[in-house]
Backbone as JSON, one array per atom type, in Angstrom:
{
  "sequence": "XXXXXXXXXXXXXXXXXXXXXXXXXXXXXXXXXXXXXXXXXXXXXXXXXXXXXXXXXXXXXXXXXXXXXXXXXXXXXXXXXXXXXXXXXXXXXXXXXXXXXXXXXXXXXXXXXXXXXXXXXXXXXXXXXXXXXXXXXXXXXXXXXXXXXXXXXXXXXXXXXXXXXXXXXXXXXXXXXXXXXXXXXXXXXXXXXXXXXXXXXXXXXXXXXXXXXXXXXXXXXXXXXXXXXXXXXXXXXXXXXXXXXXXXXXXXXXXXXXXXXXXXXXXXXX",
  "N": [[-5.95, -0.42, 5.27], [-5.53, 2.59, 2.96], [-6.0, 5.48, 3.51], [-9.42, 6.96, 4.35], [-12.05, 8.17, 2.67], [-15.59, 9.62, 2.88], [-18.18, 7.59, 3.61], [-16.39, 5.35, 4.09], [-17.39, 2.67, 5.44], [-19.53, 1.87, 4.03], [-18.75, 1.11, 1.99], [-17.04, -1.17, 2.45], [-18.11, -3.18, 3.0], [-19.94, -3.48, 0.64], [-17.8, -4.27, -1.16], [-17.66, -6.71, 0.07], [-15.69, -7.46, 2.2], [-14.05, -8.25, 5.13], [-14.84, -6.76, 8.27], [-13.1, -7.46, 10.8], [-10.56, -7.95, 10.05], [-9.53, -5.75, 9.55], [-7.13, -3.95, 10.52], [-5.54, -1.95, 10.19], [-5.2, 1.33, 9.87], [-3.96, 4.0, 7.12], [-3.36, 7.37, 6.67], [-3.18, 9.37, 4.47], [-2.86, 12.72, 3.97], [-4.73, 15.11, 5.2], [-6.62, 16.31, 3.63], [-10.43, 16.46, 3.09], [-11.5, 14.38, 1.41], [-9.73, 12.28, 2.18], [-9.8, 11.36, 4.27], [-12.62, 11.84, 5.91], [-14.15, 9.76, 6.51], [-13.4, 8.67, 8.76], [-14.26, 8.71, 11.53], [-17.04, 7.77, 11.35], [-16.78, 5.11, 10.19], [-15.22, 4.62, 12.69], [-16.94, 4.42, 14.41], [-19.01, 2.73, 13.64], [-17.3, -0.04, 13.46], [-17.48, 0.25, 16.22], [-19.82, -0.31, 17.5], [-20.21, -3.19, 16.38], [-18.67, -4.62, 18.08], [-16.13, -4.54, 18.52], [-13.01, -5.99, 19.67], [-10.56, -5.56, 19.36], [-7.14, -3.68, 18.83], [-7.43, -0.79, 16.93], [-5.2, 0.5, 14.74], [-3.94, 3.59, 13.08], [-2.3, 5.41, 11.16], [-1.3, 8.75, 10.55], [-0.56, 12.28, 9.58], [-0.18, 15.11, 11.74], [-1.99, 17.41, 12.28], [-3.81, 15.47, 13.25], [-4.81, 13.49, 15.8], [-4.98, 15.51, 17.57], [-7.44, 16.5, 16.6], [-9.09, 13.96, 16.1], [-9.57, 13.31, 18.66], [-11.58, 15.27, 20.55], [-13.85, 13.94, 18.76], [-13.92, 11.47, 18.87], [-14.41, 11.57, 21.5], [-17.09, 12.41, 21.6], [-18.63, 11.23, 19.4], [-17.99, 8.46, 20.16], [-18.44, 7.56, 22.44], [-17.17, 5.42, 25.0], [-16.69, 3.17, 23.54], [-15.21, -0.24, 22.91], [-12.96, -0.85, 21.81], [-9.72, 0.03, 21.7], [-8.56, 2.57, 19.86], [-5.83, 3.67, 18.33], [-3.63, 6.2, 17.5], [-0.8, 7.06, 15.26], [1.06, 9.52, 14.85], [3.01, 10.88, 12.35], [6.17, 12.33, 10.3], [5.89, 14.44, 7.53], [7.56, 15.28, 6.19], [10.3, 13.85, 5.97], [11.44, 10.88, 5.18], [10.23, 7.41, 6.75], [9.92, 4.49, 8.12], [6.72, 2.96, 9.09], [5.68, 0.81, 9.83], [6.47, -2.5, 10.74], [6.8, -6.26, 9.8], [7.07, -9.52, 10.33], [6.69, -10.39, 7.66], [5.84, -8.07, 6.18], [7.0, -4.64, 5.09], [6.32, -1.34, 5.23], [6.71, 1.92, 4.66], [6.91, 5.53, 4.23], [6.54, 8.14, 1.97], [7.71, 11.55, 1.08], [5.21, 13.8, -0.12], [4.58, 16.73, -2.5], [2.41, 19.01, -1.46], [-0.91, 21.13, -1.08], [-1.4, 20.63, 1.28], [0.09, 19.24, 4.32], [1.47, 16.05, 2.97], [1.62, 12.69, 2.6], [2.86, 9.54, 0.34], [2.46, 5.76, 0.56], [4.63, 2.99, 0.27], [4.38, -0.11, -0.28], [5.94, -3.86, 1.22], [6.78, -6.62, 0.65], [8.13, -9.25, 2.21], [10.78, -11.61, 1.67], [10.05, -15.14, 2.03], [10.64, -18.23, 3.69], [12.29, -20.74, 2.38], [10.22, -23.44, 0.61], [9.89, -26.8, 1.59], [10.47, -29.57, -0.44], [8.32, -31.9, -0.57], [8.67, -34.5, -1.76], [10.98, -34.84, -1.85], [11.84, -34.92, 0.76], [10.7, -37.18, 1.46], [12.55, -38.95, 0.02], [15.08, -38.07, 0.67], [15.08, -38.85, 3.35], [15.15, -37.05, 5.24], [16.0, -35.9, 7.86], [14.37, -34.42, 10.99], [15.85, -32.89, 12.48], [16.78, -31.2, 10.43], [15.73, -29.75, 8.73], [14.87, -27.18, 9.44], [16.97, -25.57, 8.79], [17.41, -26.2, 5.95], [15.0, -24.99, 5.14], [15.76, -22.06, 5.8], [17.73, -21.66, 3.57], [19.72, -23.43, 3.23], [22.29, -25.93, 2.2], [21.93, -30.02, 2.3], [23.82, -32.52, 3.77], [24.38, -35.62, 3.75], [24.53, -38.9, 5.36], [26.5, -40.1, 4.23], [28.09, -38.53, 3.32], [27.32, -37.18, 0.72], [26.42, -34.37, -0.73], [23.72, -32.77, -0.62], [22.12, -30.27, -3.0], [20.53, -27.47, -1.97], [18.84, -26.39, -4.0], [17.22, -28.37, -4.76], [15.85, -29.64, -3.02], [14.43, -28.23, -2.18], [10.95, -26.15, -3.28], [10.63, -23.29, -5.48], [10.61, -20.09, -3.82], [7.74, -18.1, -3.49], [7.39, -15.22, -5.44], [7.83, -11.89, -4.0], [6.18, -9.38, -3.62], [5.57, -5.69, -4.47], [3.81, -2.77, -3.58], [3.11, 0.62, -4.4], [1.76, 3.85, -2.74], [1.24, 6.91, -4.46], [0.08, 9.32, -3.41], [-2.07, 12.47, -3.29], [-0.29, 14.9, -5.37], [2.05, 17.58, -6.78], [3.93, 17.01, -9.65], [6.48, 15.5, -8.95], [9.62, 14.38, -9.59], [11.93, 13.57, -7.9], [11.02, 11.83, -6.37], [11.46, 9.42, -7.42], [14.1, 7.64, -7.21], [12.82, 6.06, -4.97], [11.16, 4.8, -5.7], [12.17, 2.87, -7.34], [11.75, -0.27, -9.52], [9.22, -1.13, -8.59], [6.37, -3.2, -8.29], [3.42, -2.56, -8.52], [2.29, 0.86, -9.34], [0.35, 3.09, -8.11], [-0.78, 6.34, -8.57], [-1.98, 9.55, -8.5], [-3.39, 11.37, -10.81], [-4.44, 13.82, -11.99], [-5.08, 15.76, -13.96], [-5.44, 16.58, -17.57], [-2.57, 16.92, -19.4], [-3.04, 18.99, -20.99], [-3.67, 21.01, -18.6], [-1.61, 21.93, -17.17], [-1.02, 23.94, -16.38], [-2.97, 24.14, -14.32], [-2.51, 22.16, -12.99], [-0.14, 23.06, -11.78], [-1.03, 25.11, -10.23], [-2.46, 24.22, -8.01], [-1.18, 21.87, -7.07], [-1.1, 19.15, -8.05], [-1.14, 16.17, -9.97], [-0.44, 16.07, -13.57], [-1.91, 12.94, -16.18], [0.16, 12.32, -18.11], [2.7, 13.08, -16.87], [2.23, 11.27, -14.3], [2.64, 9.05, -15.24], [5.3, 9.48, -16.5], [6.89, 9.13, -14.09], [6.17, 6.77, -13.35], [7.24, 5.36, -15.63], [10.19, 6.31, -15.53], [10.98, 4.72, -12.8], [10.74, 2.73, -13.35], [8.48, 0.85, -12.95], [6.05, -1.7, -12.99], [4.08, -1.68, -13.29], [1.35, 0.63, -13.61], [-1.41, 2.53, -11.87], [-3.74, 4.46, -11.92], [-5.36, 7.6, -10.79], [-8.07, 9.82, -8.61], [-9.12, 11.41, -10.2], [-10.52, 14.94, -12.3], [-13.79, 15.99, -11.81], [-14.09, 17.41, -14.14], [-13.75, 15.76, -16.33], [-15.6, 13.4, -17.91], [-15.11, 11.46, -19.47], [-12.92, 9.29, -18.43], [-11.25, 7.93, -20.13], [-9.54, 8.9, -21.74], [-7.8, 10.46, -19.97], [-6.22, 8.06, -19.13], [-5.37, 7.36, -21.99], [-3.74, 9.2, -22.44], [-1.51, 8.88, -20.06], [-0.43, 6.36, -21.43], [0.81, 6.98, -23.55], [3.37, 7.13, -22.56], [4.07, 5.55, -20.79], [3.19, 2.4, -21.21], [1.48, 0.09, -19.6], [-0.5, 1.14, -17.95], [-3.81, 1.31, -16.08], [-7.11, 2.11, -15.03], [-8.06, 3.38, -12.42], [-10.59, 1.82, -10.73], [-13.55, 1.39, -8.27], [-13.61, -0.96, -6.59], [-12.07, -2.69, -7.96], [-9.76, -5.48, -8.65], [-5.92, -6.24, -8.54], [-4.07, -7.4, -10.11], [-0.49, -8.29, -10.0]],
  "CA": [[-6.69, 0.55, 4.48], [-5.17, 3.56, 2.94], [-7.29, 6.32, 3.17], [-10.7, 6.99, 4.39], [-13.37, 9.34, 2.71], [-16.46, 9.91, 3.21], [-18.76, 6.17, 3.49], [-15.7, 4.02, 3.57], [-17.3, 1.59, 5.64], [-20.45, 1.25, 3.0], [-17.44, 0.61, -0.22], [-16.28, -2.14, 2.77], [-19.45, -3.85, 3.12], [-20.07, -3.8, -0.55], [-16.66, -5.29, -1.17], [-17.5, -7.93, 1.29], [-14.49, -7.65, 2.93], [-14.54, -8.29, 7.04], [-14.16, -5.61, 9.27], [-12.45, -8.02, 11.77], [-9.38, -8.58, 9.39], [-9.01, -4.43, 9.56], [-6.03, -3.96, 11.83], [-4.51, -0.72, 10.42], [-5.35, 2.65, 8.42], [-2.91, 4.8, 7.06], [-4.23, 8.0, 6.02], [-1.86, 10.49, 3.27], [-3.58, 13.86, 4.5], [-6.12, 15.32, 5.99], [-7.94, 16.85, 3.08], [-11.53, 15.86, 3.64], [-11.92, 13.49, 0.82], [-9.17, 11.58, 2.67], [-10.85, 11.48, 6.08], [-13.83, 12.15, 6.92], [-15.09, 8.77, 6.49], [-12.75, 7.93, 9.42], [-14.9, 8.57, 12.84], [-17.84, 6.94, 10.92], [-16.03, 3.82, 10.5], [-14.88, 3.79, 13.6], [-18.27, 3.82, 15.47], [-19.14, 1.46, 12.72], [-16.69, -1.29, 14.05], [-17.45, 0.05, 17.98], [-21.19, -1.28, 17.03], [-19.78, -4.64, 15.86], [-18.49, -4.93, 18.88], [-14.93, -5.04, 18.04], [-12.0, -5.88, 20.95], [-8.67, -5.45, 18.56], [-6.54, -2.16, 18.61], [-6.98, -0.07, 15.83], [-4.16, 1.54, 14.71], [-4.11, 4.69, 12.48], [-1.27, 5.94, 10.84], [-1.41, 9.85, 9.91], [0.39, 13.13, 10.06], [-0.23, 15.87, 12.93], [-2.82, 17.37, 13.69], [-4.89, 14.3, 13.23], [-4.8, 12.96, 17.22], [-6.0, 16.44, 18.22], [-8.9, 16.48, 15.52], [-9.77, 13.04, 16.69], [-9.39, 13.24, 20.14], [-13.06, 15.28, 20.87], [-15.09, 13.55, 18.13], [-14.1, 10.37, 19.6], [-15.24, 11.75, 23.35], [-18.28, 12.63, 21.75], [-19.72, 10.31, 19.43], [-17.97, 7.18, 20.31], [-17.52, 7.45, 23.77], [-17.46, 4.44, 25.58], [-16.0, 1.95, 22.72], [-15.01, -1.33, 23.17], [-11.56, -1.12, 21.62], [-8.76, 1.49, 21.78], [-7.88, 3.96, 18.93], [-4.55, 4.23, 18.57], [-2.83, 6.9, 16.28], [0.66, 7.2, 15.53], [1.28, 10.74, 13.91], [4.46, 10.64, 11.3], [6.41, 13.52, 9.64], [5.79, 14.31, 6.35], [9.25, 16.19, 5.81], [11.22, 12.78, 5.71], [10.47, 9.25, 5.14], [10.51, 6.73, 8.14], [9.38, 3.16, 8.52], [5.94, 3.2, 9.78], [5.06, -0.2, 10.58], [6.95, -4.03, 9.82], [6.46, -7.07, 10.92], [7.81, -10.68, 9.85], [6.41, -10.32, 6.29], [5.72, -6.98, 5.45], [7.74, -3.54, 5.65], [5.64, 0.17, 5.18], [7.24, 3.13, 4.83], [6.5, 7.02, 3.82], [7.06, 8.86, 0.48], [7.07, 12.91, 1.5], [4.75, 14.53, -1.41], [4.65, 17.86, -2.49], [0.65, 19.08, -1.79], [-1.03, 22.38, -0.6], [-1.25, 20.29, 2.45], [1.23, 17.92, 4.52], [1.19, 15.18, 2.63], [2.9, 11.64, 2.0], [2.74, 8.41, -0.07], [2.65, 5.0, 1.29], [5.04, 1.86, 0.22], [4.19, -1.4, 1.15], [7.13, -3.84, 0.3], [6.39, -7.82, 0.66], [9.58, -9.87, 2.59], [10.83, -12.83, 1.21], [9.46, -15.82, 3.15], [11.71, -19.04, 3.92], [12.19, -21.7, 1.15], [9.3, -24.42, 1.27], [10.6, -27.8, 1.61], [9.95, -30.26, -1.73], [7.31, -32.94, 0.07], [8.75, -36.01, -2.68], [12.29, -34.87, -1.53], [11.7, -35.16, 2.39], [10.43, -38.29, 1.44], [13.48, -39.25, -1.08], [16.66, -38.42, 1.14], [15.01, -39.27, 4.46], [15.39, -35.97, 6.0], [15.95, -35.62, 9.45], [13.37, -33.18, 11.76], [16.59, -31.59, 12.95], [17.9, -30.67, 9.14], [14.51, -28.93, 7.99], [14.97, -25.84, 9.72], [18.36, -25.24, 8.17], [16.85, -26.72, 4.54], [13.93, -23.98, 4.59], [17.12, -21.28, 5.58], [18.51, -21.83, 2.39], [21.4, -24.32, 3.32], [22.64, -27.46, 1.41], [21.92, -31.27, 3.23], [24.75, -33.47, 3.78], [23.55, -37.08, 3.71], [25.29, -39.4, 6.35], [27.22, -41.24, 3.09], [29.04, -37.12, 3.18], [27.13, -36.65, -0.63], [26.2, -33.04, -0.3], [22.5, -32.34, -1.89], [21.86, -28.73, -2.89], [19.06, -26.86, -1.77], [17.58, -26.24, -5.27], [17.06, -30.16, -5.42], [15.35, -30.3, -1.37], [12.89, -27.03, -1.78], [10.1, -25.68, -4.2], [10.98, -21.97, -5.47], [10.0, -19.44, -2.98], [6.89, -17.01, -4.23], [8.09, -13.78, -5.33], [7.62, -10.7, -3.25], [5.75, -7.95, -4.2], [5.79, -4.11, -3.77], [3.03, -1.32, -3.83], [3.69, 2.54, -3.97], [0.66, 4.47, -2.91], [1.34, 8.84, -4.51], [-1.54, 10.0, -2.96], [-2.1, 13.54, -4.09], [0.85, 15.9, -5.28], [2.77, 17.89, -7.81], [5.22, 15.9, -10.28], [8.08, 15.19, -8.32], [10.57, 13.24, -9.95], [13.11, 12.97, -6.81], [10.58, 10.26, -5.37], [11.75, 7.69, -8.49], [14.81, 6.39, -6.6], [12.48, 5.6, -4.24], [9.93, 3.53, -6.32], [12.26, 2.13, -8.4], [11.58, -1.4, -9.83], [7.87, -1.45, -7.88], [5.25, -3.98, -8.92], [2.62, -1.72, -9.05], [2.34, 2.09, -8.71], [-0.7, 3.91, -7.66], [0.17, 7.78, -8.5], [-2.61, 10.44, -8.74], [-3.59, 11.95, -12.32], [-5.8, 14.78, -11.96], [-5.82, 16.67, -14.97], [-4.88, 16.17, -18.66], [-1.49, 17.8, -19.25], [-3.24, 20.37, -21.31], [-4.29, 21.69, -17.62], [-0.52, 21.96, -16.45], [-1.03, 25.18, -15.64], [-3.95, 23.89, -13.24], [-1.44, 21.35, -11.76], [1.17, 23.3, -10.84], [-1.22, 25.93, -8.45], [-3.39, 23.47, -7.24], [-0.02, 20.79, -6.77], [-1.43, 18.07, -8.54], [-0.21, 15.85, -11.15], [-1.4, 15.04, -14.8], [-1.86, 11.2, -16.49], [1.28, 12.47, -18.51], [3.55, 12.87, -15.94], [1.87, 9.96, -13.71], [3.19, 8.17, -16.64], [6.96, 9.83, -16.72], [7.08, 8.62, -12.84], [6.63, 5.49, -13.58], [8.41, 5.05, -16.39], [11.72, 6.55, -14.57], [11.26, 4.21, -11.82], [10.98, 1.35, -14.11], [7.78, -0.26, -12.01], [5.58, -2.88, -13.87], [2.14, -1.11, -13.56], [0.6, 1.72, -13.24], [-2.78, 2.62, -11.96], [-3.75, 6.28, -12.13], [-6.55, 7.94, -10.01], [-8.28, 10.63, -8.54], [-9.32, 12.74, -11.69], [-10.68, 15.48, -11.72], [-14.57, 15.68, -12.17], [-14.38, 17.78, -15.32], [-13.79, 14.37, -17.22], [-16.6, 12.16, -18.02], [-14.62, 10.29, -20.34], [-11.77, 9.39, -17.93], [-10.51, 7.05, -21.09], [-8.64, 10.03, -22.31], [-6.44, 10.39, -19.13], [-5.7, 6.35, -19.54], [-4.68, 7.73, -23.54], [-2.53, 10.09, -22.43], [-0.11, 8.24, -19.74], [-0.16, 5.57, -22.46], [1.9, 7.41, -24.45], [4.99, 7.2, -22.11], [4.32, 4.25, -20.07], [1.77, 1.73, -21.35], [1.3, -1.04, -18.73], [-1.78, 1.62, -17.25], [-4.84, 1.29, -15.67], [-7.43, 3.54, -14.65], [-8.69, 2.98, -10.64], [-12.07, 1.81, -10.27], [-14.27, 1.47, -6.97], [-13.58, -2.38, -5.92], [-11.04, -3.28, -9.08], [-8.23, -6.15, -7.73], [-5.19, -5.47, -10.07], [-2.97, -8.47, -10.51], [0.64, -8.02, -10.69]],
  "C": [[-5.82, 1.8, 4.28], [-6.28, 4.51, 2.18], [-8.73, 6.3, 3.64], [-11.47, 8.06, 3.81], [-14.53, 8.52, 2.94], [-17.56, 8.2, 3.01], [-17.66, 4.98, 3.44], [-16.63, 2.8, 3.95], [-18.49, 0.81, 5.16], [-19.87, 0.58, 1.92], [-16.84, -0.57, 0.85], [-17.2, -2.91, 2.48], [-19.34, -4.0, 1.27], [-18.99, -4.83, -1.88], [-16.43, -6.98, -0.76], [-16.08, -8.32, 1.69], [-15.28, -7.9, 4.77], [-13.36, -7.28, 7.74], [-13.08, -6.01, 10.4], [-10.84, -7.84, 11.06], [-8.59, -6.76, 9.16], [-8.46, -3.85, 10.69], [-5.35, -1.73, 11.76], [-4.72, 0.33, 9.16], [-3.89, 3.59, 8.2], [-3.4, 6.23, 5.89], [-3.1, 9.26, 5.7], [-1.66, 12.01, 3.87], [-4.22, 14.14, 5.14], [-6.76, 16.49, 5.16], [-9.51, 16.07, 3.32], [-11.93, 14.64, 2.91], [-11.04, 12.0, 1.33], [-8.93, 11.18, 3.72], [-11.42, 11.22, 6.62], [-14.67, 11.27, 6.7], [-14.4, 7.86, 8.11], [-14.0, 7.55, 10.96], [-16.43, 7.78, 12.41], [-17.38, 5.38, 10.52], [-15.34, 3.46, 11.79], [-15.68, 3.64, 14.92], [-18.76, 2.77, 14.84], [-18.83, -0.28, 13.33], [-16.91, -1.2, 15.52], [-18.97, -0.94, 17.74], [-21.15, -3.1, 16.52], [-19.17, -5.37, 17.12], [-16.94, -5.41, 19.22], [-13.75, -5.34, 19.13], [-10.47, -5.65, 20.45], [-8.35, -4.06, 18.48], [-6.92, -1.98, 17.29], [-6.0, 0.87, 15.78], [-4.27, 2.55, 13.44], [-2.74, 5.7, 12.47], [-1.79, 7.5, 10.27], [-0.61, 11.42, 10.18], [-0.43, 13.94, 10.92], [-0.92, 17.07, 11.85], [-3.93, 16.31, 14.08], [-5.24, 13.86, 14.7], [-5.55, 14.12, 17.49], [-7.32, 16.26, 17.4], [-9.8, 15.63, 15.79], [-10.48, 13.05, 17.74], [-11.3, 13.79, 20.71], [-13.97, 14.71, 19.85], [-15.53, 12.46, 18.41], [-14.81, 10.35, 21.03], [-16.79, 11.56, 22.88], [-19.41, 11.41, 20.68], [-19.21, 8.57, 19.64], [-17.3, 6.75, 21.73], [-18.27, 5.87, 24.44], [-16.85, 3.2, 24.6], [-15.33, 0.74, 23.26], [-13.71, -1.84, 22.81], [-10.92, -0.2, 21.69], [-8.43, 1.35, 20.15], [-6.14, 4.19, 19.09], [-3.71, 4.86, 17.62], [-1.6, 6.95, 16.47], [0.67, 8.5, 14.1], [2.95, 10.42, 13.18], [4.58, 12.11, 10.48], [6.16, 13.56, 7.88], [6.91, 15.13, 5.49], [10.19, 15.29, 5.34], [10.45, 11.19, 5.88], [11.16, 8.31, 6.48], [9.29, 5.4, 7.26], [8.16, 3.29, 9.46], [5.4, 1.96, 10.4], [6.1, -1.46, 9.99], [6.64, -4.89, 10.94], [7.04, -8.48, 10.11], [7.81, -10.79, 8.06], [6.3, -9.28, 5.59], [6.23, -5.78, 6.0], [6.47, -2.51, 5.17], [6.61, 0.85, 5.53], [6.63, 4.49, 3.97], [7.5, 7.62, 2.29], [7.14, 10.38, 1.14], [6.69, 13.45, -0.11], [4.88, 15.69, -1.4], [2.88, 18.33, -2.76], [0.79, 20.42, -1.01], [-1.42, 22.07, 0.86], [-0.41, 19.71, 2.95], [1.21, 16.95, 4.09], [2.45, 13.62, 2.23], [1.96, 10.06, 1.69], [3.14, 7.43, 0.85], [3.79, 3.8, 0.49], [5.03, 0.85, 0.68], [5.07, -2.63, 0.15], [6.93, -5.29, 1.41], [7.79, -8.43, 1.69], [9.72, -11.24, 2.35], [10.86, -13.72, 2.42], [10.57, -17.18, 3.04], [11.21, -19.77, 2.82], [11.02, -22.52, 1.7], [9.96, -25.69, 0.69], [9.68, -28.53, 0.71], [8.81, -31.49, -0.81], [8.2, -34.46, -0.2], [10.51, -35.77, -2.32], [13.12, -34.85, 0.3], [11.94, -36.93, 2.12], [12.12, -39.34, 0.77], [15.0, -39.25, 0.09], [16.58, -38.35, 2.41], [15.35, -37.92, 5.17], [14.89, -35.97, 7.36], [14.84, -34.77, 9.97], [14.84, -32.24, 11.52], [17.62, -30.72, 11.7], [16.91, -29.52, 8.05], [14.56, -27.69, 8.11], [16.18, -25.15, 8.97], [17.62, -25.13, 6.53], [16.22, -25.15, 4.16], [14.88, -22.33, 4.72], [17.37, -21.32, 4.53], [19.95, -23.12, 2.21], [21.26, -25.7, 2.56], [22.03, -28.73, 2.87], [22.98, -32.14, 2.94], [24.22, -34.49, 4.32], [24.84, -37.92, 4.54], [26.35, -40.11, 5.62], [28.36, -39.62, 3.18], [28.23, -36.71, 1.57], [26.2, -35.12, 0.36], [24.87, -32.95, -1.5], [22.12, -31.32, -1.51], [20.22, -28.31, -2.75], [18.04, -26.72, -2.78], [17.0, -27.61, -5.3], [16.32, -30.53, -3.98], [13.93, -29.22, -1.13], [12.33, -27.02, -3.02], [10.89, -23.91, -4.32], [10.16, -21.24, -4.19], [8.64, -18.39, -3.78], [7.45, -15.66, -4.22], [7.36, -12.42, -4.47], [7.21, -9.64, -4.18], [5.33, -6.64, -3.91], [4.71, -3.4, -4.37], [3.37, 0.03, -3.71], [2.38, 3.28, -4.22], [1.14, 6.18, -3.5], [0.06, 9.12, -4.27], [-1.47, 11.42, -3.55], [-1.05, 14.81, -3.71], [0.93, 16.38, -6.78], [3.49, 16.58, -8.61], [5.77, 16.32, -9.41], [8.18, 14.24, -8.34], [11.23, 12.66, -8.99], [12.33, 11.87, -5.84], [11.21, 9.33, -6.5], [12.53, 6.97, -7.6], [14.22, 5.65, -5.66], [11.13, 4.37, -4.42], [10.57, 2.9, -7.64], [12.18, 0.27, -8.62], [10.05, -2.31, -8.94], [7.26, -1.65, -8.71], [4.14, -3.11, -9.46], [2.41, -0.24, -8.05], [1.11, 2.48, -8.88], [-0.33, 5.19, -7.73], [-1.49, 8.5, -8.97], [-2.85, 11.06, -10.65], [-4.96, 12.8, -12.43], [-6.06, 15.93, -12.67], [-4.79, 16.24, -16.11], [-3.74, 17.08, -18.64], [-1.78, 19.1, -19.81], [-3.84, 21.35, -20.41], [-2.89, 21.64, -17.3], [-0.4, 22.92, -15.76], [-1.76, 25.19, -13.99], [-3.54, 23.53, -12.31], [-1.23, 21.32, -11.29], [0.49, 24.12, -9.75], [-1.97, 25.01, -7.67], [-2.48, 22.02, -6.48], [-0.79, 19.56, -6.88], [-0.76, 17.97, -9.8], [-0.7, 15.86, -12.43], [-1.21, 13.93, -15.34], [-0.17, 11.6, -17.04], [2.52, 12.11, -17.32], [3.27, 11.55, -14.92], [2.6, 8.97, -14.54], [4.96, 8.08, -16.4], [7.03, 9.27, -15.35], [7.67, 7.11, -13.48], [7.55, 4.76, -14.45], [10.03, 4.97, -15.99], [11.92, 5.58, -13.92], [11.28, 3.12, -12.2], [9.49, 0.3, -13.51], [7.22, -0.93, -13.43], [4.32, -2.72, -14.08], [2.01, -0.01, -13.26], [-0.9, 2.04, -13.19], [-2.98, 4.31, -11.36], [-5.37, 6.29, -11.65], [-6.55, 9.28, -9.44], [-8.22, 11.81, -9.28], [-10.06, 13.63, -11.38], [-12.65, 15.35, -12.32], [-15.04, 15.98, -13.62], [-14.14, 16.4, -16.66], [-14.68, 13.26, -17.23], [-16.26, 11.03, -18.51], [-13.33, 9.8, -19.54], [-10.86, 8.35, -18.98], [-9.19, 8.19, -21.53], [-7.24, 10.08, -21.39], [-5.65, 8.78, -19.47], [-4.92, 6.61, -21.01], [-3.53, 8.32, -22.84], [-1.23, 9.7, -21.24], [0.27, 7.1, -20.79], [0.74, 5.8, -23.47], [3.16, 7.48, -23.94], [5.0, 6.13, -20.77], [2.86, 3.41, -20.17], [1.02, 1.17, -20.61], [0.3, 0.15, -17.79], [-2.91, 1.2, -17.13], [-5.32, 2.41, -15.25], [-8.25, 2.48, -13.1], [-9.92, 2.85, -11.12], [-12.54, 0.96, -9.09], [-14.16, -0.29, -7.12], [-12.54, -3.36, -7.48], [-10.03, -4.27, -7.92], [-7.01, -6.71, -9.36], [-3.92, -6.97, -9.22], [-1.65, -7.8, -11.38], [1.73, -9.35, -10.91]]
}
C-alpha cells in the first residue's frame, strides 16, 4: 500500500482485496490526508487477528507519532508494527527481494516528502514443455536452460536457448510523485517507466498557486512524463475547486497524451 488516509481500510474492503496479503505500507509524508487512516487500519487487522509483521515504510517523525497511539488504542496486538524511517534528502533502496526492487524519489513539498518506485526483476527463462519433451532433456541441464544457457546434446549439436524456452514476461516499473513542486531533476530517474503516477493539483492557469503551496499542475505532470519518456501517465490528487476534473486530463494531453485521470479502485493496464 502506498499511502494511507483517512478510511483506508473501508476503500480495502470495498476493493475486496485481503488484508492477509498486506505485508507492507509505504507512506510519502505525513500530511494528514496521507496518514491518518494508518492507526485505524492497524487495529483493523489487530481485530482480524493477524500474526504477520507489518512493516511501514515512512520518514521521521512517524515512529515517535506512532509509538503512543499504538500504546493506547492498540495495545496488546497480536502482531508487531514495524517502521523503518528513511531520509527524504537522498534516495535509498527501501525494500527488495527476489522479484521486486523499491526505492525513494526525494520531492520538493512544504513537508518532507518522497516518491516511491517500484521496479519488477526479470524472472528466469521458462522452459518450452514440447522441447523438454523433443531433445530429452536431462533434470541436471534445466537449471542451466532456465539461466539462459545453450544445451549441448550428447551427439555435441549445440541447441540454442531461444529454441528450449518460452520468452520471459516483461518486467514492469511504477513511479509513485506523491505531492510536490515541478521538479524536472527527478526525470533521469523515471526514465523509460511503464506507468507514472505524478500529482496534478491545479490547472496551470493556477501556477502561481503551485509554486507557494509546492504543488504541481496537469501541464507540467505532463512535461515530467514526457521528459522521462514513460508509457503512461495517471494524474491525481486535484484540487477540490474542479468539478470537472476532465479539464486537468485536457490539459496534460496537450504534451503527453497516453493520460489518465486516478479514480478510487481503477486497475490501469500497462
Amino acid at each position: 500500500m502506498i499511502d494511507c488516509g483517512e478510511g483506508a481500510q473501508v476503500h480495502f474492503r470495498r476493493s475486496h482485496l485481503h488484508f492477509k496479503r498486506l505485508n507492507h505500507i509505504f507512506i510519502s509524508h505525513l500530511h494528514g490526508d496521507h496518514c491518518f487512516g494508518l492507526i485505524g487500519l492497524i487495529s483493523t487487522l489487530g481485530l482480524l487477528g493477524r500474526t504477520a509483521d507489518l512493516h511501514i515504510y515512512a520518514p521521521n517523525p512517524l515512529p515517535e507519532l506512532l509509538k503512543p497511539q499504538l500504546a493506547f488504542f492498540c495495545d496488546g496486538l497480536s502482531y508487531r508494527v514495524k517502521i523503518h524511517p528513511f531520509s527524504t534528502r537522498r534516495s535509498e533502496i527501501l525494500y527488495e527481494d527476489r522479484s521486486l526492487l523499491i526505492e525513494t524519489v526525494p520531492l520538493l513539498h512544504r513537508m518532507p516528502c518522497c516518491g516511491f518506485i517500484f521496479r519488477e526483476k526479470a524472472t528466469k527463462y521458462h522452459l518450452d514443455p514440447s522441447a523438454k519433451e523433443k531433445y530429452q532433456l536431462p533434470l541436471y541441464a534445466i537449471h542451466a536452460i532456465k539461466a539462459g544457457e545453450d544445451y549441448v546434446m550428447p551427439s555435441g549439436e549445440v541447441i540454442p536457448n531461444s529454441a528450449l524456452t518460452l520468452p520471459m514476461k516483461p518486467v514492469r516499473s511504477y513511479a509513485y510523485i506523491s505531492d510536490t513542486a515541478y521538479k524536472p531533476d527527478i526525470v533521469p530517474r523515471l526514465k523509460d517507466i511503464d506507468c507514472l503516477y505524478h500529482e496534478a493539483t491545479f490547472l496551470h492557469e493556477r501556477l502561481g498557486r503551485a509554486v507557494v503551496t509546492q504543488h504541481s499542475t496537469a501541464l507540467q505532470a505532463g512535461l515530467i512524463a514526457d521528459a522521462a519518456g514513460c508509457k503512461k501517465l495517471v494524474i491525481g490528487h486535484f484540487s477540490a475547486r474542479y468539478h470537472d476534473e476532465s479539464v486537468l486530463l485536457e490539459e496534460s494531453k496537450t504534451v503527453f497524451s497516453n493520460t489518465e485521470l486516478a479514480n478510487e479502485g481503477m486497475i490501469i493496464n500497462v
